[in-house]
C-alpha positions in Angstrom: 123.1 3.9 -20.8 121.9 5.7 -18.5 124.5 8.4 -17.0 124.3 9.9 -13.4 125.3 13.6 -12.8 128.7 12.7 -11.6 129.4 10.6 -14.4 128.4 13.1 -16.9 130.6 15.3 -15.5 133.6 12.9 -15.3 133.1 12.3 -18.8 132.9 15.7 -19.8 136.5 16.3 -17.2 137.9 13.5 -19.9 136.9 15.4 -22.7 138.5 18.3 -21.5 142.1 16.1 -20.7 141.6 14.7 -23.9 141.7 18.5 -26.0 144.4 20.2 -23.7 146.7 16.4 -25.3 146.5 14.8 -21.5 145.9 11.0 -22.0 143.9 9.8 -19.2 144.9 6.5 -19.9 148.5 6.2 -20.8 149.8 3.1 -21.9 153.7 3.5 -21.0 154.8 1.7 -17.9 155.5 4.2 -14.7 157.9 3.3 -12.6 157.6 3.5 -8.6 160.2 3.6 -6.3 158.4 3.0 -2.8 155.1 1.9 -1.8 152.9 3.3 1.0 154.1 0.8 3.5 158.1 1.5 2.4 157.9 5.1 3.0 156.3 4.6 6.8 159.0 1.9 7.3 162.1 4.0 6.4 160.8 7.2 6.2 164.3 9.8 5.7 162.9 13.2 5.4 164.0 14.8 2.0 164.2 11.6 0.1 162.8 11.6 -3.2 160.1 8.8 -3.7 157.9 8.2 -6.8 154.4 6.5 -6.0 151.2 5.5 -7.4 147.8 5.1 -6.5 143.9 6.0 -5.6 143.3 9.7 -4.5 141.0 9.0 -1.8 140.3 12.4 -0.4 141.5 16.3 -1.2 141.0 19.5 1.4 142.2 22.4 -1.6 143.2 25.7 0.1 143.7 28.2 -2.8 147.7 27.5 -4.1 147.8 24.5 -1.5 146.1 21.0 -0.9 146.8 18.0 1.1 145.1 15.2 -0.1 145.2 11.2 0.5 146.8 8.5 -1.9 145.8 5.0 -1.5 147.8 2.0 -2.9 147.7 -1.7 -2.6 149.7 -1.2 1.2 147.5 1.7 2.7 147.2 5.1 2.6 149.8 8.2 2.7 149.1 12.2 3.4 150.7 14.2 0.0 150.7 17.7 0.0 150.0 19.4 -3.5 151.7 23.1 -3.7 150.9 25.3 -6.9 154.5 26.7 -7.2 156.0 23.6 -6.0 154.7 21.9 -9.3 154.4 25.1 -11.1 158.4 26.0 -11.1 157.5 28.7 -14.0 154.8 30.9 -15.5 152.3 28.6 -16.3 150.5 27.0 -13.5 147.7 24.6 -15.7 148.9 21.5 -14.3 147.8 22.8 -11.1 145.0 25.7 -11.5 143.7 23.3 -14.0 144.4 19.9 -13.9 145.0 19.6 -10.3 142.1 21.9 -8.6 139.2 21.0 -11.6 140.0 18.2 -13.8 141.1 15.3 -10.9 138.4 13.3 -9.2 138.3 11.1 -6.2 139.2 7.4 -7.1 141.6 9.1 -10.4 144.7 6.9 -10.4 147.8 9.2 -10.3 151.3 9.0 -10.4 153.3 11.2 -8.2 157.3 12.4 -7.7 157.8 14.0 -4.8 159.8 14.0 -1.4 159.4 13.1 2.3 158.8 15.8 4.6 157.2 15.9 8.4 154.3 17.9 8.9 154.0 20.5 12.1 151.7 17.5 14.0 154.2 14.8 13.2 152.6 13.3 10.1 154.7 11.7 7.3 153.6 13.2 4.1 154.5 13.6 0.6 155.2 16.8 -1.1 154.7 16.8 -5.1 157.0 18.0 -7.2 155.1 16.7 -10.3 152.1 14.2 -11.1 150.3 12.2 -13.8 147.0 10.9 -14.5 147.3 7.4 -14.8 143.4 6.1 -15.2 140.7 8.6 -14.8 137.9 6.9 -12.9 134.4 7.8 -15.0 132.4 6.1 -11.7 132.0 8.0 -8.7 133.7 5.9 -5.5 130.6 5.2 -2.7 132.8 6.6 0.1 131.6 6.7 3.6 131.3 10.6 5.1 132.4 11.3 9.2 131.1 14.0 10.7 132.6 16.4 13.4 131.8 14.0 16.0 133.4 11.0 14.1 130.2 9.1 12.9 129.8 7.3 9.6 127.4 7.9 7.4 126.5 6.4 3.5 129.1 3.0 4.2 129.3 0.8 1.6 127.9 -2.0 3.6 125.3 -3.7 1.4 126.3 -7.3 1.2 124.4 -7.8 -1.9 126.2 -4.6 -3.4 130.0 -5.6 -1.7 130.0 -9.0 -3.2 128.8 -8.0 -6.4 131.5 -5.1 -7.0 134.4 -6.3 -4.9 136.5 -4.4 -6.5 134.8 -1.1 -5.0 134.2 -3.0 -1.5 138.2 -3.8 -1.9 139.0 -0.1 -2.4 136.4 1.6 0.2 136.5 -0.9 2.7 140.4 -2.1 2.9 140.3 -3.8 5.9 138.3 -6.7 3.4 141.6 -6.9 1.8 143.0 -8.4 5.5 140.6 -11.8 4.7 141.8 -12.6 1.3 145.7 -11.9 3.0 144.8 -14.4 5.1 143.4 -16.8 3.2 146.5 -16.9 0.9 148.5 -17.3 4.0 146.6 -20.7 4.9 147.0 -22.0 1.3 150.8 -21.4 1.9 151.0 -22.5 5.2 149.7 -26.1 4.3 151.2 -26.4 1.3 154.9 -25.8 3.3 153.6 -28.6 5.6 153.0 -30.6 3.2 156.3 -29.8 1.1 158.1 -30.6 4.2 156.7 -33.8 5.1 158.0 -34.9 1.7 154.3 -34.9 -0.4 154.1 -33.9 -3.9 151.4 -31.7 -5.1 149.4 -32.7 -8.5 146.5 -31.6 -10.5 143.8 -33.4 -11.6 140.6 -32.9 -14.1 138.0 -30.8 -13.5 135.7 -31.6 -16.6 135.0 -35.6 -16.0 133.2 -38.3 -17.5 132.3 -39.5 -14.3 131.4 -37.7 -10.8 132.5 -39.4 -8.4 134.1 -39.1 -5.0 131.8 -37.9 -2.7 127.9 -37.9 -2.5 126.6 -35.0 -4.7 124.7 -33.7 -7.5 126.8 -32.5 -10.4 126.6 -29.7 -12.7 126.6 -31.1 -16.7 128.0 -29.8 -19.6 128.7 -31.1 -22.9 132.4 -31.5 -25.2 131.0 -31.1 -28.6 134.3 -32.7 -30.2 134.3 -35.9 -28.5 129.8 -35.8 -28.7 129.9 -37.1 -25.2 128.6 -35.2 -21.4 131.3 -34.6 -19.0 130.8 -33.1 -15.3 132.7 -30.6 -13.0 134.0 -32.4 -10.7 132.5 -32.8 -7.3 135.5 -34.3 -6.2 138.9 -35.1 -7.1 139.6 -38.4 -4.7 139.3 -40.9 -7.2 142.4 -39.4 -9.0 144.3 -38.6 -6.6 144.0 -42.6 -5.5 144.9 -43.6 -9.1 148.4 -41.6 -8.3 148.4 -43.9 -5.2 148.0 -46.6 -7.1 150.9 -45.3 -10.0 153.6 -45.2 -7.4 153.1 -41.8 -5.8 153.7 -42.4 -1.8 151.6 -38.7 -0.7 150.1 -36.7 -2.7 147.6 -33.5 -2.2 145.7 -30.6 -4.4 143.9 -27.7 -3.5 140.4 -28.0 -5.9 137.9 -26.0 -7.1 134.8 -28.4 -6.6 131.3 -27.7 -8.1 128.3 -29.4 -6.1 124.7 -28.3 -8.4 123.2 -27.9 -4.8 121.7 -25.1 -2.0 122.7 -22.2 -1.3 123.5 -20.3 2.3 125.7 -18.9 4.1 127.9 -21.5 4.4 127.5 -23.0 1.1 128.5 -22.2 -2.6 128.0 -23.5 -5.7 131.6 -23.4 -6.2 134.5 -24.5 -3.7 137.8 -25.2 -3.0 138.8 -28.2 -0.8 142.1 -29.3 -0.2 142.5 -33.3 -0.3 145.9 -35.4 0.6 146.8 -38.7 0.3 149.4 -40.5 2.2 150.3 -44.6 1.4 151.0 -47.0 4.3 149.0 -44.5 6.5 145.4 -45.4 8.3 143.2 -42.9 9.7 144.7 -42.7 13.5 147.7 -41.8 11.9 145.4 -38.6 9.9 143.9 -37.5 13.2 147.1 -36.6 14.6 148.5 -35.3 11.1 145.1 -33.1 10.9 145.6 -31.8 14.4 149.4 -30.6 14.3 148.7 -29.0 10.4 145.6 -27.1 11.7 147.8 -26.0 15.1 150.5 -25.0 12.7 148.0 -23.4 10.2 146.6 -21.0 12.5 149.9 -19.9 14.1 150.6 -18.9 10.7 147.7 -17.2 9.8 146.7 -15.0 13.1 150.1 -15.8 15.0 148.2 -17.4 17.5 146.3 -21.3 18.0 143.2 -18.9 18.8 140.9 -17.7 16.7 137.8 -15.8 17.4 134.4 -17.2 15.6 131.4 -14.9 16.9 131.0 -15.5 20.5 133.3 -18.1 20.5 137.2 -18.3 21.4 138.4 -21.4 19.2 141.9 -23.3 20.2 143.3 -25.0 17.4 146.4 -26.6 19.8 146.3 -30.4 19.4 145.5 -32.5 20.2 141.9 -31.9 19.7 138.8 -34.9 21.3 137.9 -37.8 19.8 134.0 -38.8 19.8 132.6 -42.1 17.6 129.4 -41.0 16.1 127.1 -43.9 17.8 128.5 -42.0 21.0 127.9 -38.7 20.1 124.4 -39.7 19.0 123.5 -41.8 22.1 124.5 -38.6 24.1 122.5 -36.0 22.7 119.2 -38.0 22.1 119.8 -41.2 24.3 119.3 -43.5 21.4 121.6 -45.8 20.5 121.8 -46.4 16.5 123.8 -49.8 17.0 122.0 -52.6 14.6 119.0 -50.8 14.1 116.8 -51.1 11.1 116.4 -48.4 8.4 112.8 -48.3 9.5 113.9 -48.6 13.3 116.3 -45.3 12.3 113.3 -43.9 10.0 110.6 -43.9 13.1 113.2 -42.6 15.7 114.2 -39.4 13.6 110.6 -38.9 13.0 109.7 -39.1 16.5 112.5 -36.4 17.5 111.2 -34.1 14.5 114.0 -34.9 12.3 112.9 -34.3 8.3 112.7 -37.6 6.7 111.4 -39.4 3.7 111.5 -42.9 1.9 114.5 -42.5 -0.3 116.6 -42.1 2.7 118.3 -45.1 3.3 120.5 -45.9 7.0 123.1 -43.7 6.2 121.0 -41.1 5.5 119.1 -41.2 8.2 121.9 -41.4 10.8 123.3 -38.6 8.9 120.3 -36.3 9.5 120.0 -37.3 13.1 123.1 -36.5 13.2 123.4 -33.8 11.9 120.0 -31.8 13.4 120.9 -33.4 17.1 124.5 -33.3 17.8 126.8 -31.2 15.7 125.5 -28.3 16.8 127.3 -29.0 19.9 130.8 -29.8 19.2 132.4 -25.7 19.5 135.9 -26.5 19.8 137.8 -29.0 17.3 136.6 -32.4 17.7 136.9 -35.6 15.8 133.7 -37.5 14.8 135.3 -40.9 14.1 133.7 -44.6 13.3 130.6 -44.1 11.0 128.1 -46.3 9.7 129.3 -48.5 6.7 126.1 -47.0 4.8 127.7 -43.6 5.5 130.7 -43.9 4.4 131.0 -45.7 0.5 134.7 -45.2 0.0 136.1 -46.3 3.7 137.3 -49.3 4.9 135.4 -51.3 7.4 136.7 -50.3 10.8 138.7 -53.6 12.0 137.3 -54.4 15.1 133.7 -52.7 15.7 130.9 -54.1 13.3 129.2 -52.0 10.4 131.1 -49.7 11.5 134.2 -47.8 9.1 137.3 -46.0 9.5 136.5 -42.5 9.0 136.6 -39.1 10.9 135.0 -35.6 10.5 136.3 -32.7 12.1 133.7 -30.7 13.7 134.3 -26.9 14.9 130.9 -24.5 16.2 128.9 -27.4 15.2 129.8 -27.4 11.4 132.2 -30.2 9.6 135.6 -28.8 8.0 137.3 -32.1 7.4 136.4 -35.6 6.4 139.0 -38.5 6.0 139.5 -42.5 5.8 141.3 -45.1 6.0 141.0 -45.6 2.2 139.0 -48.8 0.8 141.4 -50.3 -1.3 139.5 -53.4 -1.4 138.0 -53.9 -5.0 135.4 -56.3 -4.7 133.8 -54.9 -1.0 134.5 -51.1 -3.4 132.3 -52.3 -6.4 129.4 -54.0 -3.9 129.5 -50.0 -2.2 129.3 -48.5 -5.4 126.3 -50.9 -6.5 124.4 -50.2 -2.7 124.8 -46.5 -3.6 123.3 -47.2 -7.4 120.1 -49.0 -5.4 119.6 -45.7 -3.2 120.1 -43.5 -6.3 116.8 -45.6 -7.8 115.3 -44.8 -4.3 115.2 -41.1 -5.5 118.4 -40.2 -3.4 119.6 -37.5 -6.0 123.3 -37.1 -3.5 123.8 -41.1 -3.6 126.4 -42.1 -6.9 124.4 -43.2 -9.5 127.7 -44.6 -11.7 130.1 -47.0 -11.5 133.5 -45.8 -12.1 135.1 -49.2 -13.7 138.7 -47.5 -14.4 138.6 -46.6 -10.9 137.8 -50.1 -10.0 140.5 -51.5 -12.5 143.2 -49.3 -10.8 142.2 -51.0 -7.3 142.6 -54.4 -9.3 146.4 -53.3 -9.8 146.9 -53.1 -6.4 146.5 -49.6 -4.0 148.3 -50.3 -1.0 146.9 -48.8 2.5 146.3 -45.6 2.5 144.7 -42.6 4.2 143.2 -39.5 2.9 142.0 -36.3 4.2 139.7 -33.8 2.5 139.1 -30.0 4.2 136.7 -27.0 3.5 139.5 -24.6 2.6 136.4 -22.0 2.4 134.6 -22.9 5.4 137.9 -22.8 7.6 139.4 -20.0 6.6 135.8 -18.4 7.6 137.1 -19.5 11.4 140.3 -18.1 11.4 139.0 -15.0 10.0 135.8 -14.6 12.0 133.7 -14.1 9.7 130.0 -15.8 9.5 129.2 -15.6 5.6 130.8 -18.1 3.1 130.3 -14.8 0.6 132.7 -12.9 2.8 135.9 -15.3 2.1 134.9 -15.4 -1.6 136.4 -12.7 -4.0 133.4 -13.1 -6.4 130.6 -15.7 -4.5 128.1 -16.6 -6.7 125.3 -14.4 -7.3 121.8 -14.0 -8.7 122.0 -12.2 -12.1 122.0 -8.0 -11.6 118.7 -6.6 -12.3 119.8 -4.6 -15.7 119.1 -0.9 -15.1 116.5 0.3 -16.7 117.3 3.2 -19.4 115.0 6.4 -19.7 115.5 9.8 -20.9 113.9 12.8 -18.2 111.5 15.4 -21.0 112.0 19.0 -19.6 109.3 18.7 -17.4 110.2 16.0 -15.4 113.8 17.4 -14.8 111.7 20.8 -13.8 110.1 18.9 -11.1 112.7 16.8 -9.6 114.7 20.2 -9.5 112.3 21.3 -7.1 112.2 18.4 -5.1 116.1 18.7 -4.7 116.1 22.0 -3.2 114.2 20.9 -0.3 115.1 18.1 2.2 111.8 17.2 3.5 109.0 15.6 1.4 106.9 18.8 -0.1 103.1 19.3 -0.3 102.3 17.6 -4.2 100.4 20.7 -4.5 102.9 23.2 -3.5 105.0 21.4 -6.2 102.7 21.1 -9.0 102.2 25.3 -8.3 106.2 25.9 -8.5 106.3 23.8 -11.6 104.1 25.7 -13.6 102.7 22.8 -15.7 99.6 22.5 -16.9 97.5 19.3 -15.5 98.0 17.7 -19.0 102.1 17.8 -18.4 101.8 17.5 -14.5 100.1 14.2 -14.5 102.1 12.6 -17.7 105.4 14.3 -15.5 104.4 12.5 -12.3 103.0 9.2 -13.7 106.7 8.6 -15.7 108.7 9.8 -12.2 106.7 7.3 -9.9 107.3 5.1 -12.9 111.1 5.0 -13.0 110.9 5.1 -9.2 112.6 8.6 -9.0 109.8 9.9 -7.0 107.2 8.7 -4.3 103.4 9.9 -3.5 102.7 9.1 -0.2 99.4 10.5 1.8 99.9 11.0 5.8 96.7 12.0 7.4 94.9 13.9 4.7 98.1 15.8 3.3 100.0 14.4 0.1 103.3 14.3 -0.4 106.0 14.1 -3.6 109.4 13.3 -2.5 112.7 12.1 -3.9 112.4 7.8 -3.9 
């Protein structure tokens, strides 16, 4: 492995913890008495506290040093005092420990009591410390300069959602997201609780995929020799429970759709489905409306949320627009008892991307979809699509090929879908066989199996029913205002890190990067192959590995070249 400066010299700080009989990694619990955000909110001057965290930052003034802890509730000013720790003779921990042993991002313990400085600000002075974890990486922490700009952030996406745990520490206000998104879990889950539904878990590995229109990603169980799928969706189960007695039920899911990736899309998800007997999907509209209104006021204590330029009101009730409507007012065609090709030539002719395996649902879906949900800003309910659309919902009861369903649009992207449930058997297995001729059409989203025990359950009897799926990912990217699915994601999947290539620097190589370190500017190539003092043998196998490992660049600007640090 490869080491950096810093880290060498971390590593060598350890060493030095390690022979003076300082663990730098004790294992015995230490116990706190206060937190960063219990000391502001009762601060009493003189009280004794004990605390833990991150030192973030240290200004060391000969026997005296304030410095800045960091904890899981914010940050606090301690104040470090030589003969405040050092009561007797020998003044190590301090001198030693203190002043040239700590690094920023160290995780310490510290004892101490509340005091007031002269400008008012409540701080911490030690009476004694302990190295909890010594930190061997060097935190990427942003610098201000006298006029308060910041310089070096730690703003890379790529780099922040591959080490979130450094973009949590450096950049707390990411912390605020996650907060929130734990308050919307809670938040539905007590409107749920009070409305009297019971919440259930269902399997994740499956024998079949089925639920929604998706490709799955396959595995294998080696005991039982047989493939199994992660669930793209867990409605079929959850209407089995329907079916065994259950009068509501709901789960929050991870789901896992073998699909695109972007920036509202990932591999893995987590939707939150309900399901309510003797319920159709009128009834779910209003239900979806006064859960999201209450939802939001307990997430940003507000029904507004901000979503780039947009200010989004979450206060039912929210507009209702059938999808032939929606479609006949964006593109003035109306999609009433057309033909699949009739559908195929009209998105063609509006420079919709088609092709033959797309059958009328489909089709509509893409028009749909490229022509009008870019419109809807505020919360609106899609209602009344196509039967072709729509393989698990039951035919609406008055309007002709036609179903019972709803999306919820907000800034022109869908966070909820829900039905009045098909609980019809035999029109269930004929939707399930239309979707198995599309499949053979080369629609790789359309379900390509029959799920017979699902079918058997139906044959027992469900009784009418509605159910509602949401985005839990994709709305908690509204309420947050935030733009990226990555950014509401702990850990969003990733390409796999580049591994670091490992080389060790000959003398001569160190000699000339030394010299390109002392100056700030790019330097002459032949002013630097003079102050090296190589011969052209070394000089050019020096330069060639440099350029090589990407530690230097040549560059030429007019006729001049130039070495400098890459």
């Amino acid at each position: 492995m490869q080491l950096s400066e810093q880290e060498i010299i971390r590593r060598e700080k350890l060493q030095t913890l390690e022979k003076m009989g300082i663990n730098a990694f004790p294992a015995e619990e230490y116990k706190i008495t206060e937190t960063t955000k219990t000391i502001k909110q009762d601060f009493v001057e003189g009280k004794k506290v004990t605390i833990a965290g991150r030192l973030m930052s240290r200004r060391i003034q000969g026997k005296a040093s304030f410095a800045e802890l960091q904890d899981s509730e914010g940050k606090i000013q301690v104040y470090f005092n030589r003969d405040e720790i050092c009561t007797g003779e020998d003044k190590t921990l301090y001198n030693d420990v203190y002043k040239h042993l700590l690094d920023i991002g160290d995780i310490i313990g510290i004892e101490g009591e509340l005091f007031n400085t002269q400008v008012g600000e409540m701080t911490v002075k030690v009476t004694n410390f302990k190295i909890l974890t010594k930190a061997l990486r060097p935190l990427p922490l942003p610098k201000v300069d006298a006029d308060g700009n910041i310089f070096d952030a730690f703003n890379d996406p790529e780099l922040r959602y591959r080490q979130r745990y450094v973009d949590l520490v450096v950049n707390p206000q990411v912390k605020e997201v996650f907060i929130k998104r734990t308050k919307l879990f809670n938040a539905m889950r007590t409107y749920f609780n009070n409305a009297g539904y019971f919440e259930v878990e269902t399997p994740i590995l499956q024998a079949i995929p089925g639920g929604a229109a998706a490709k799955p990603f396959i595995t294998h169980h080696n005991a039982l020799d047989i493939p199994l799928y992660l669930r793209i969706a867990n409605e079929l189960y959850l209407k089995r429970l329907i079916v065994g007695g259950f009068d509501g039920v709901y789960e929050f899911s991870k789901n896992f759709r073998n699909e695109g990736m972007d920036r509202t899309h990932n591999p893995e998800f987590t939707a939150m489905e309900i399901y309510v007997a003797y319920k159709d999907y009128n009834w779910m509209m209003d239900f979806t409306e006064k859960l999201l209104e209450f939802s939001a006021i307990q997430v940003n204590g507000t029904t507004d949320s901000t979503f780039g330029e947009h200010t989004i009101s979450w206060k039912a009730p929210y507009p209702r627009v059938s999808m032939t409507e929606a479609i006949q007012k964006f593109t003035g065609f109306d999609i009433t008892g057309k033909s699949e090709q009739e559908l195929f030539d009209f998105a063609r002719s509006i420079g919709v991307e088609v092709n033959e395996t797309m059958g009328k649902g489909k089709l509509i879906d893409e028009i749909f979809g490229e022509k009008c949900e870019g419109n809807f800003i505020q919360p609106t309910f899609i209602t009344d699509y196509p039967i072709e659309m729509s393989p698990l919902t039951k035919k609406h009861r008055s309007k002709e090929g036609l179903t019972e369903r709803f999306e919820l649009m907000v800034c022109g992207k869908e966070i909820a879908n829900a039905y009045s449930e098909l609980n019809d058997p035999i029109d269930q297995r004929e939707r399930f066989e239309e979707q198995l001729k599309l499949a053979a059409k080369g629609d790789d989203e359309a379900g390509q199996f029959i799920d017979e025990d699902f079918l058997r359950a139906l044959e027992y009897g469900m009784p009418p029913t509605s159910g509602l799926g949401i985005g839990m990912d994709r709305l908690i990217m509204f309420l947050t205002n935030n733009p990226s699915i990555q950014e509401v994601l702990f850990f969003p999947q990733m390409k796999p890190e580049k591994a670091t290539p490992t080389f060790e620097l000959d003398e001569d190589e160190k000699k000339v990067l030394e010299i390109l370190k002392s100056q700030e500017e790019p330097m002459n190539l032949g002013l630097v192959k003079v102050k090296s003092e190589l011969s052209g043998k070394k000089w050019d196998k020096a330069t060639k590995n440099l350029t090589k490992y990407n530690l230097v660049k040549i560059e030429k600007i007019d006729d001049i070249v130039l070495m400098k640090l890459a």
